[in-house]
C-alpha positions as CSV (number, residue, x, y, z in Angstrom):
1,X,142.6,157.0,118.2
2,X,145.1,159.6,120.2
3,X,148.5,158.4,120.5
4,X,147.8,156.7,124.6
5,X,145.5,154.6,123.0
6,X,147.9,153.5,120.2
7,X,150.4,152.9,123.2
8,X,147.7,150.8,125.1
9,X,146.7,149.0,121.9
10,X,149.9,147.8,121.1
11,X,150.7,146.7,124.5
12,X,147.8,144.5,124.4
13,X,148.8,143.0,121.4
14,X,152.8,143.0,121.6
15,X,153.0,142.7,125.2
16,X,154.9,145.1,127.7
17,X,155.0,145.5,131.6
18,X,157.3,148.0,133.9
19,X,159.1,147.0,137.2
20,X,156.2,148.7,139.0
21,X,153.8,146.7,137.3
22,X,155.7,143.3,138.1
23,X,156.0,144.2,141.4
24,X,152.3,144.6,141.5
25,X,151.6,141.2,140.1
26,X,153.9,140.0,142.6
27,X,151.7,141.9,145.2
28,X,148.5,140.8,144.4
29,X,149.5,137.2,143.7
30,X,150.5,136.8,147.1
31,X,147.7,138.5,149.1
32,X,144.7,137.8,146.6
33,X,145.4,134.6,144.5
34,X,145.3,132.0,147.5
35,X,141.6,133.0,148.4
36,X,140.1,133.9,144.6
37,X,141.8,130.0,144.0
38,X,138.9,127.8,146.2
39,X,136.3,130.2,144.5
40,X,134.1,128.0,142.1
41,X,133.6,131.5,139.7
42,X,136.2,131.8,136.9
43,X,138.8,134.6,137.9
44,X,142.1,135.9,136.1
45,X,144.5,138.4,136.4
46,X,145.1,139.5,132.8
47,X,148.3,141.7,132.0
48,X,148.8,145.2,129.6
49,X,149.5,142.2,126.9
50,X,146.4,141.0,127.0
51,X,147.7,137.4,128.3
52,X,146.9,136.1,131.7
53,X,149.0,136.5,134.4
54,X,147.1,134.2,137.3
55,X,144.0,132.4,136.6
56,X,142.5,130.1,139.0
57,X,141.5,126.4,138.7
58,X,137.7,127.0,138.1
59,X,138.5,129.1,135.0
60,X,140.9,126.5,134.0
61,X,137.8,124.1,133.8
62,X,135.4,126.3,132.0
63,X,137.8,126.6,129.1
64,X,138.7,123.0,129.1
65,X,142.7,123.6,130.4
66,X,144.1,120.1,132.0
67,X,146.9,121.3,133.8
68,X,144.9,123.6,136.0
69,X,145.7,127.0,134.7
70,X,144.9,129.1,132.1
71,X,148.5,131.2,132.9
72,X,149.5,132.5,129.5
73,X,146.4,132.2,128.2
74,X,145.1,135.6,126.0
75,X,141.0,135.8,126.5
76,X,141.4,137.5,122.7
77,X,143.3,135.3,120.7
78,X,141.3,132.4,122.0
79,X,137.8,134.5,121.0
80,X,135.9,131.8,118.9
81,X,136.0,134.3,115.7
82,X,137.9,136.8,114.2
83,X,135.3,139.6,114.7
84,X,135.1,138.4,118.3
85,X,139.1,138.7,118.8
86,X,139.1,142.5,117.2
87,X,135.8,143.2,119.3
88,X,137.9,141.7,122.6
89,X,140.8,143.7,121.7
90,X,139.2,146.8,121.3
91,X,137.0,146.2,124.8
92,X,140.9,145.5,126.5
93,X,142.3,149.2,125.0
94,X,138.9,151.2,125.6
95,X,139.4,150.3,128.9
96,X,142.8,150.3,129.7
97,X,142.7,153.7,128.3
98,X,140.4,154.4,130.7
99,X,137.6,155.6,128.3
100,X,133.9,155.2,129.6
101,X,133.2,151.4,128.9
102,X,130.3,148.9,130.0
103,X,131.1,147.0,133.8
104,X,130.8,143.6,131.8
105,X,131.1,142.2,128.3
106,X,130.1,139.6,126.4
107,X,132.6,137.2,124.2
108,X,132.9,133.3,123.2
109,X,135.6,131.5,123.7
110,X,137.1,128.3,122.2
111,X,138.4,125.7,124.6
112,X,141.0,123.3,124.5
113,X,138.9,120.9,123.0
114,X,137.3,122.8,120.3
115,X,134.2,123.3,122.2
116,X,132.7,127.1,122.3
117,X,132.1,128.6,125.5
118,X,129.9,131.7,125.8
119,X,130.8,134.0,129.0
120,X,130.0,137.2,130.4
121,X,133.2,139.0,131.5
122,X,133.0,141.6,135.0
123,X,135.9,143.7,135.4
124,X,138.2,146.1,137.7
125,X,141.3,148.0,137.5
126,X,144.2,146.5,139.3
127,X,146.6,149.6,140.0
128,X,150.1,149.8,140.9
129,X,151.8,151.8,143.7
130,X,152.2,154.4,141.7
131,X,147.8,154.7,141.0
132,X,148.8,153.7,137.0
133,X,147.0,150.8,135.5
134,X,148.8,147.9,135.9
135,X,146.4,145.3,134.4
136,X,142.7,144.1,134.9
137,X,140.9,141.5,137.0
138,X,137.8,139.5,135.7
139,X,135.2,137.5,136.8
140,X,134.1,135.5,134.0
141,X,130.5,133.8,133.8
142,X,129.2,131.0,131.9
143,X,126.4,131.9,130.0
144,X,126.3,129.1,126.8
145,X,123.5,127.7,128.2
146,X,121.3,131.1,127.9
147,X,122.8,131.8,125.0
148,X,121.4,128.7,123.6
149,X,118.4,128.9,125.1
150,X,117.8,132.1,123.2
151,X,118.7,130.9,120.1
152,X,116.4,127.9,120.2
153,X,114.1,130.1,121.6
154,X,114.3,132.8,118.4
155,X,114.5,129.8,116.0
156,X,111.0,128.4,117.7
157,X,109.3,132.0,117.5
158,X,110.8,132.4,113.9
159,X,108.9,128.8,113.5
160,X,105.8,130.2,114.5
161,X,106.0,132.9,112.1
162,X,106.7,130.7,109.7
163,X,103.8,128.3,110.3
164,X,101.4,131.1,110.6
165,X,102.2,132.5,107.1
166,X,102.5,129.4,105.9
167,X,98.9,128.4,107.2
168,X,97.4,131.7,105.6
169,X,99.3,131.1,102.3
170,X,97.8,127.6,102.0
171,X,94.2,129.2,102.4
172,X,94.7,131.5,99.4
173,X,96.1,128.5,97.6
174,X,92.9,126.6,98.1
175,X,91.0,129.1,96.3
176,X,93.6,129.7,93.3
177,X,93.7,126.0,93.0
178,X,89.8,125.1,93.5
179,X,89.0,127.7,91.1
180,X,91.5,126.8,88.7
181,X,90.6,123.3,88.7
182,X,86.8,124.9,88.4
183,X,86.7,126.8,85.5
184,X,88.7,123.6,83.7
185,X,86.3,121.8,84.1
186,X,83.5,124.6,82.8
187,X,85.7,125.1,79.9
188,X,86.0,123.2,76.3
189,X,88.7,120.9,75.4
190,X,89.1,123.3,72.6
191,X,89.5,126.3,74.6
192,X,92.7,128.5,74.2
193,X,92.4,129.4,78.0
194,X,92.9,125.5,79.2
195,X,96.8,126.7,78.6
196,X,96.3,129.7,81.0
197,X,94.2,127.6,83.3
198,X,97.0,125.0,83.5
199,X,99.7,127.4,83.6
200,X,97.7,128.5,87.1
201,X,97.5,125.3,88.4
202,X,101.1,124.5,87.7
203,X,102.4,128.0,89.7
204,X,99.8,127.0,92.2
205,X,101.5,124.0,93.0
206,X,105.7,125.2,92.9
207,X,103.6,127.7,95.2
208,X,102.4,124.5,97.8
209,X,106.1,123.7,97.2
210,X,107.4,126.8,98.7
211,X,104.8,126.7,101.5
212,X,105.7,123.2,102.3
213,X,109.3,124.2,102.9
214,X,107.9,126.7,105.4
215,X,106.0,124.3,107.1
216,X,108.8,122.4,107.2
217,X,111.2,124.9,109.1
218,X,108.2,125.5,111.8
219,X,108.0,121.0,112.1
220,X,104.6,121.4,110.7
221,X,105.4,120.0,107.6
222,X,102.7,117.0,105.7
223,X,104.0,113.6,107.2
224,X,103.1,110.3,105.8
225,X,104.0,107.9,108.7
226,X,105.7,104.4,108.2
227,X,108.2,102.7,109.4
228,X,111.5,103.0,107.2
229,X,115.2,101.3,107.0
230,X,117.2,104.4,106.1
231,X,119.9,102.0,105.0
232,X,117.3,100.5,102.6
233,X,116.0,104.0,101.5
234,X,119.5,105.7,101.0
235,X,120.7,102.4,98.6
236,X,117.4,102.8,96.6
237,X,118.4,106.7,96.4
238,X,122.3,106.6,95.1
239,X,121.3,106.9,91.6
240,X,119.5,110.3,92.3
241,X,122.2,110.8,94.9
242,X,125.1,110.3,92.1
243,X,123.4,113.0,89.9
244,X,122.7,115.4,92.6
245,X,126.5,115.7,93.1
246,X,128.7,117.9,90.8
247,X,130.9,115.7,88.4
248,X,134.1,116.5,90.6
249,X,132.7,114.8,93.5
250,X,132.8,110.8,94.4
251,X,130.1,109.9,96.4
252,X,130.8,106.9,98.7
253,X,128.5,104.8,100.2
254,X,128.6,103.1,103.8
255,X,125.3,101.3,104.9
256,X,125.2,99.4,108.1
257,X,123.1,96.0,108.0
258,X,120.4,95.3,109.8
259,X,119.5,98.4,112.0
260,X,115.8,99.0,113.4
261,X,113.4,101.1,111.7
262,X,112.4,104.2,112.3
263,X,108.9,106.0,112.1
264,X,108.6,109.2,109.5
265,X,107.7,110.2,106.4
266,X,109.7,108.6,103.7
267,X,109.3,111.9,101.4
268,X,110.7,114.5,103.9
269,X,113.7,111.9,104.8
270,X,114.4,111.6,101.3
271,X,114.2,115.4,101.1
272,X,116.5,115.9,104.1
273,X,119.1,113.8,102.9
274,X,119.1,114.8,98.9
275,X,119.4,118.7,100.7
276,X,122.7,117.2,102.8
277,X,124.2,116.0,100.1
278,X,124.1,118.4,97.4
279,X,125.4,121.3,100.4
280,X,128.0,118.7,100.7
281,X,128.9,118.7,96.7
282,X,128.6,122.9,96.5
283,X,131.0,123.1,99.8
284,X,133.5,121.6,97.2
285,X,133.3,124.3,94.9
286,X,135.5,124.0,91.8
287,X,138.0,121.5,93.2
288,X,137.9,117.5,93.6
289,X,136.3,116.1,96.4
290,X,134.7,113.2,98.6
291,X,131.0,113.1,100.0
292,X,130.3,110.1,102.4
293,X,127.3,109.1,103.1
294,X,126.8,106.3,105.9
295,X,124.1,104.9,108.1
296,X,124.3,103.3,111.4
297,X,122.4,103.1,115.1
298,X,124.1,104.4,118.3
299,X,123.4,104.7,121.5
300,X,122.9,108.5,123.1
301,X,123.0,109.7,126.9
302,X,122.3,112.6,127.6
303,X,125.8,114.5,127.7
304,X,125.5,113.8,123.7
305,X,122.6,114.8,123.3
306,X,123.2,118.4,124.6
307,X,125.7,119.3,122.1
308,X,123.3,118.2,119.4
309,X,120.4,120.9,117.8
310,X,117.1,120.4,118.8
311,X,118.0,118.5,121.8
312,X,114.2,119.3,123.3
313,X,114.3,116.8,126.4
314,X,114.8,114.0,124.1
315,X,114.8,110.6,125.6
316,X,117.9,108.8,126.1
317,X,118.1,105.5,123.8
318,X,118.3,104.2,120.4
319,X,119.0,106.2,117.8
320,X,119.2,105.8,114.1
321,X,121.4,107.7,111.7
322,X,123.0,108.7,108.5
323,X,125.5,111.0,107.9
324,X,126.6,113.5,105.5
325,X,130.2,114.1,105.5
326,X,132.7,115.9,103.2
327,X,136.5,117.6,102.8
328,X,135.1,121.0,101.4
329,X,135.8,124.1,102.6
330,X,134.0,123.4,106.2
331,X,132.9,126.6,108.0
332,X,134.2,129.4,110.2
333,X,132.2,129.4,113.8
334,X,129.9,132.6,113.1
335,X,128.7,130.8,109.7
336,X,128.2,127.6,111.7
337,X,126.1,129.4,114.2
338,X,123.7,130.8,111.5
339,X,123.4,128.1,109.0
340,X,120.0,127.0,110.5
341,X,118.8,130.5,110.8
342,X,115.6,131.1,108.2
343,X,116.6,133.2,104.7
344,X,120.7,132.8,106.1
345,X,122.6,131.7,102.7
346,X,126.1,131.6,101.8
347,X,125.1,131.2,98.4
348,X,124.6,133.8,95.8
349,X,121.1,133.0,94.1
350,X,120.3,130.9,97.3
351,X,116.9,131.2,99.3
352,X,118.4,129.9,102.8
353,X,115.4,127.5,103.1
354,X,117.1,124.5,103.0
355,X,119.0,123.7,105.9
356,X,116.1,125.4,107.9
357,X,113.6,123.3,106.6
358,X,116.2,120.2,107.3
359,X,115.7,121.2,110.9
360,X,112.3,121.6,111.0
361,X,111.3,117.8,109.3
362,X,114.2,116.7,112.1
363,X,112.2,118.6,115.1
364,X,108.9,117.4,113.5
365,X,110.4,113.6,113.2
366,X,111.5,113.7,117.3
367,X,115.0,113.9,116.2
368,X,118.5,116.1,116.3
369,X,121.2,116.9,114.4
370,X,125.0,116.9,115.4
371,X,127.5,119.4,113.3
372,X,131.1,119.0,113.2
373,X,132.9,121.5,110.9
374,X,136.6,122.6,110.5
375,X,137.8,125.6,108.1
376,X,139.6,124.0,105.3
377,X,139.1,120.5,106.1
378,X,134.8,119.5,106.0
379,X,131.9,119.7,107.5
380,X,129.4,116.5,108.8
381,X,126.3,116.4,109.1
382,X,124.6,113.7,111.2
383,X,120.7,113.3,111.6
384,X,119.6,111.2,114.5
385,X,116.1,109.7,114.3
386,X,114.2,107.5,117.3
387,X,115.0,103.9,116.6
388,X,111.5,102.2,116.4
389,X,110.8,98.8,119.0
390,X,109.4,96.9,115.2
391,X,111.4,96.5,112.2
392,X,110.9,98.2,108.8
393,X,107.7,96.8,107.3
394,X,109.2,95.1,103.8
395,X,107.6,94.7,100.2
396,X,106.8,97.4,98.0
397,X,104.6,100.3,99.0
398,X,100.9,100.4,98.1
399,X,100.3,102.4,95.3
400,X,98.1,105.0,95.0
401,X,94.7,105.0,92.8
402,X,92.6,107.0,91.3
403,X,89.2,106.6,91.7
404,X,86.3,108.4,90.0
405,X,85.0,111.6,91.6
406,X,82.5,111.1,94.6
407,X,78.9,111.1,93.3
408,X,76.3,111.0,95.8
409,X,73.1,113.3,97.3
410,X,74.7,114.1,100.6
411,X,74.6,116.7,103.2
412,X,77.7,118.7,103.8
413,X,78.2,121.8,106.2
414,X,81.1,123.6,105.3
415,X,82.8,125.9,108.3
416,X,85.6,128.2,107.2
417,X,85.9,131.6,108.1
418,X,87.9,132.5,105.4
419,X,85.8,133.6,102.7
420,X,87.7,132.3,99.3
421,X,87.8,128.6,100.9
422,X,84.4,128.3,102.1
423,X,83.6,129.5,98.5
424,X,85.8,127.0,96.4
425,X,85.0,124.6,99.4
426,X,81.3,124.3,98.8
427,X,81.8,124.9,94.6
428,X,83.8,121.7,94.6
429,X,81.4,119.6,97.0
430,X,78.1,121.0,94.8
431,X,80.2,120.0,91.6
432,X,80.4,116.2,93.1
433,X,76.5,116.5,93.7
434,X,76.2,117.4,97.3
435,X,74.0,119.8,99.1
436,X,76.3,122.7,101.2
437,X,75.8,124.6,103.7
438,X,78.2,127.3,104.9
439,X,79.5,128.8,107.8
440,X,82.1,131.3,108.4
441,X,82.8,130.3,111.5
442,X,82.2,127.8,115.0
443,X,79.3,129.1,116.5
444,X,77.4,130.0,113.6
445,X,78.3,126.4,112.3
446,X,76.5,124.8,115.5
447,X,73.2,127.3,115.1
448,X,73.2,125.3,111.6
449,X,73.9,122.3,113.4
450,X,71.3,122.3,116.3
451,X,68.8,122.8,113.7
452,X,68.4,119.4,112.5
453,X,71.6,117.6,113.4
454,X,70.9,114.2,111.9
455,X,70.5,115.7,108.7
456,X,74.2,116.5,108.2
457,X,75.9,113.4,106.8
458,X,79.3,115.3,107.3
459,X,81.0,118.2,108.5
460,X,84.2,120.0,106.5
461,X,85.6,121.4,109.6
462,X,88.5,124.3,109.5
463,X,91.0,124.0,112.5
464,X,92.0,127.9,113.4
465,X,88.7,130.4,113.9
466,X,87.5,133.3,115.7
467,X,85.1,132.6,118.5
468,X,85.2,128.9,118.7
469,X,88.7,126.8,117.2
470,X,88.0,124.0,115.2
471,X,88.5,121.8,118.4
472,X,86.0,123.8,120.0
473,X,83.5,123.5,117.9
474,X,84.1,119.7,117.1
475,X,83.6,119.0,120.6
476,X,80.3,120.8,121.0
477,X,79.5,119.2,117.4
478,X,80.0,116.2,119.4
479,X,77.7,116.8,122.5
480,X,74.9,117.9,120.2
481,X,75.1,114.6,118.0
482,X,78.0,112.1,119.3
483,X,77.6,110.3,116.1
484,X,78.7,112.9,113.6
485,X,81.4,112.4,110.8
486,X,83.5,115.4,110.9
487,X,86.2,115.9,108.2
488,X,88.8,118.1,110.0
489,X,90.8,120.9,107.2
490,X,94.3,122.3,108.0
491,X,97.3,123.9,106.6
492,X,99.0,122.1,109.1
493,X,99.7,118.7,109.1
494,X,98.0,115.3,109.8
495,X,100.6,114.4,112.8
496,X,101.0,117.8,114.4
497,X,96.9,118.0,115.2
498,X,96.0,114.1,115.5
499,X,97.3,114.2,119.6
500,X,94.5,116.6,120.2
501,X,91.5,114.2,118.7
502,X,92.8,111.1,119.4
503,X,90.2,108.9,120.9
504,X,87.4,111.3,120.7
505,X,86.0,110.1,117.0
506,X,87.2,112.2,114.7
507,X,86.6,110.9,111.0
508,X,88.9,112.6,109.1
509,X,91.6,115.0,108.0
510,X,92.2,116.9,104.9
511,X,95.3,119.4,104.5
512,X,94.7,122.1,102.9
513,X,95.5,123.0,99.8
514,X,93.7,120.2,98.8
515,X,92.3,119.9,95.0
516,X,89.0,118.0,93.8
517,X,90.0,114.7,93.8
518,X,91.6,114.5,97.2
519,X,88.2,116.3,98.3
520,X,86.2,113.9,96.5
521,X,88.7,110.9,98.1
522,X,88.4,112.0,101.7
523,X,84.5,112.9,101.7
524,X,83.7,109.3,100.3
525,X,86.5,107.8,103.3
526,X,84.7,109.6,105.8
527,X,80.9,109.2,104.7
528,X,81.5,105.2,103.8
């Protein structure tokens, strides 16, 4: 940097003006400020200091200023982070120095109230009589709700891309699992390869694990509906809680009475608030700490809504909580704007899946999540969920059987195009004693199909394929023989597909990866 720079710099940060340059001010403050001051499009006069000199009342109310004027004000020490003040600062001398520099710029800024507001900054020379810089003028834009939109739209596409892997991953799984499971059941108790086979099955499933954590970020995770009392779910959880928790943490416990239900799947709530909690204990690090966990039901307008993630048109109303909060170390702004972001991790031998897949059972549940966070004094977390119109359903859950494999001569027509599941697909249903057919994909299925239509007692049906979809092809499936029992197989899950066939007689659905027994399960539920 030459030494006109360094002078420029350190009037930017230290602050120094001429008589010429006052006089100047004085100038334009008369002639200029008047009109500029019944525009409704933020405008300041900022000084060689870098501090404001006139601002008029409409910037005053994008950064949240009650007495009208943001007169004293520096646009860089009020950047919302530290790299964002050294990147203003460096935008002020480059062009105060008069060095080749964009027509606008981008920075957020933190109003009065906390709140950060994200503007795009136009800007001119204001010159003295003498033609010498004497400061600059900007027009300042308020662009936060762009800037949001892109992040919710990046986090939506990074969903997608989630979901999609996640959906192809679950296909290989099928085929590692079905022909693990398979050769088990070829092989002799004795065998020394029953370790190996188990070994498989066991990676298999920490494998499903991972996937469903993916599935979870894109809010296509497995849901189990029911209605739940989160107050009754987080009580039955504080033993699990107390040992998720390092020992230099209390965990308190606040549970309102009484609130309405809410409709999810108990397993991803659980899962959602075990995650909260133990970010909570590790934000401690070595030191003593509280982490509180309450429950409660508010009411939410719209204005609240808005400042909460995931706020995708969600209805006004009820809305049942619990929240997370702690006195840790809480989090700077540019970690708080990333902490949701896929594979982002503050931690050293972290996967930063966690609090992405939080969001994603939220946005699959209908629900948002509101984060407050303060370096050096905590972070909360709250989780908002529709409030259901019924109560909690109360007694202890039904709990599941086992029931003997499916034995039967039936008719199945198995359509997958992916080659390893429509293998293991029709080796498991000819090892429960039905007769397959195959089908790699929608419209060779229905050739099969027209052929002799009443002799199919059920159809294994994939969801995504070339040429005809799996809601294609159930429709035609349909036409050809309205009464047909189709058995509908996704990576996806039950909730995220069931809008598209309600009403139209669909039998069943299976999520893939599935293993013999669920197969064996669901085939006998949808054949009767």
């Amino acid at each position: 940097m030459d030494e006109k720079s360094q002078k420029l710099e350190a009037n930017v940060v230290n602050g120094q003006a001429d008589n010429a340059t006052s006089k100047c001010f004085a100038t334009w403050l008369t002639t200029c400020a008047p009109m500029l001051e019944t525009l409704p499009i933020p405008v300041c006069l900022m000084g060689l200091d870098g501090k404001l000199r006139w601002s008029n009342s409409a910037l005053a109310e994008l950064l949240g200023l009650e007495n009208g004027s943001a007169s004293g004000w520096s646009l860089c020490d009020h950047a919302c982070s530290e790299d964002e003040k050294a990147a203003c600062t460096r935008r002020c001398t480059k062009i105060l120095s008069m060095e080749p520099a964009p027509a606008t710029f981008r920075c957020s800024l933190t109003r009065a109230d906390g709140r950060i507001v994200h503007t795009q900054t136009a800007w001119r020379y204001q010159r003295n009589q003498a033609q010498e810089i004497a400061g600059i003028v900007c027009v300042l834009s308020d662009i936060t709700q762009n800037v949001l939109a892109q992040r919710a739209h990046k986090l939506e596409s990074l969903g997608v891309l989630a979901g999609g892997v996640a959906h192809d991953f679950n296909n290989l799984l099928v085929g590692i699992l079905g022909n693990a499971e398979l050769a088990m059941m070829e092989l002799l108790p004795e065998s020394p390869a029953r370790n190996h086979m188990r070994n498989i099955v066991t990676a298999a499933k920490r494998a499903s694990d991972l996937v469903s954590q993916m599935l979870a970020y894109s809010g296509k995770g497995r849901f189990v509906i029911e209605r739940i009392d989160l107050s009754a779910m987080v009580e039955e959880m504080l033993p699990l809680l107390q040992v998720s928790v390092s020992p230099n943490v209390v965990l308190r416990l606040d549970v309102a009475s009484s609130i309405p239900a809410v409709e999810g799947d108990a397993a991803q709530i659980r899962q959602v608030v075990i995650n909260l909690v133990t970010n909570a204990s590790e934000s401690m690090g070595d030191r003593s700490g509280v982490v509180h966990l309450s429950t409660g039901v508010m009411v939410c307008d719209r204005d609240y809504l808005k400042q909460t993630y995931l706020d995708d048109d969600l209805e006004e109303g009820n809305y049942c909580f619990f929240e997370v909060s702690d006195n840790g170390a809480g989090m700077p702004e540019e970690t708080r704007s990333r902490i949701f972001d896929p594979f982002f991790t503050t931690k050293f031998t972290g996967r930063g899946l966690g609090l992405p897949a939080v969001l994603g059972i939220v946005r699959g549940h209908r629900g948002a999540i509101k984060v407050t966070t303060e370096p050096g004094k905590g972070t909360t977390f709250k989780v908002l969920l529709p409030a259901a119109d019924e109560p909690a359903h109360k007694g202890k859950p039904l709990r599941e059987t086992t029931e003997p494999p499916y034995a039967g001569n039936v008719h199945v027509l198995v359509v997958d195009d992916e080659p390893t599941v429509r293998s293991v697909a029709c080796a498991m249903l000819e090892k429960l004693g039905c007769t397959v057919e195959c089908a790699s994909d929608g419209q060779e299925a229905l050739e099969l199909f027209e052929k002799a239509p009443e002799s199919f007692d059920c159809v294994l049906l994939d969801l995504t394929m070339p040429r005809l979809d799996g809601e294609q092809t159930f429709l035609e499936l349909r036409r050809i023989h309205k009464d047909v029992r189709v058995l509908l197989s996704s990576g996806y899950n039950e909730q995220s597909l069931m809008g598209r066939f309600a009403g139209k007689g669909l039998a069943g659905f299976i999520q893939k990866p599935y293993r013999l027994e669920l197969l064996a399960r669901k085939l006998k539920e949808t054949i009767g």
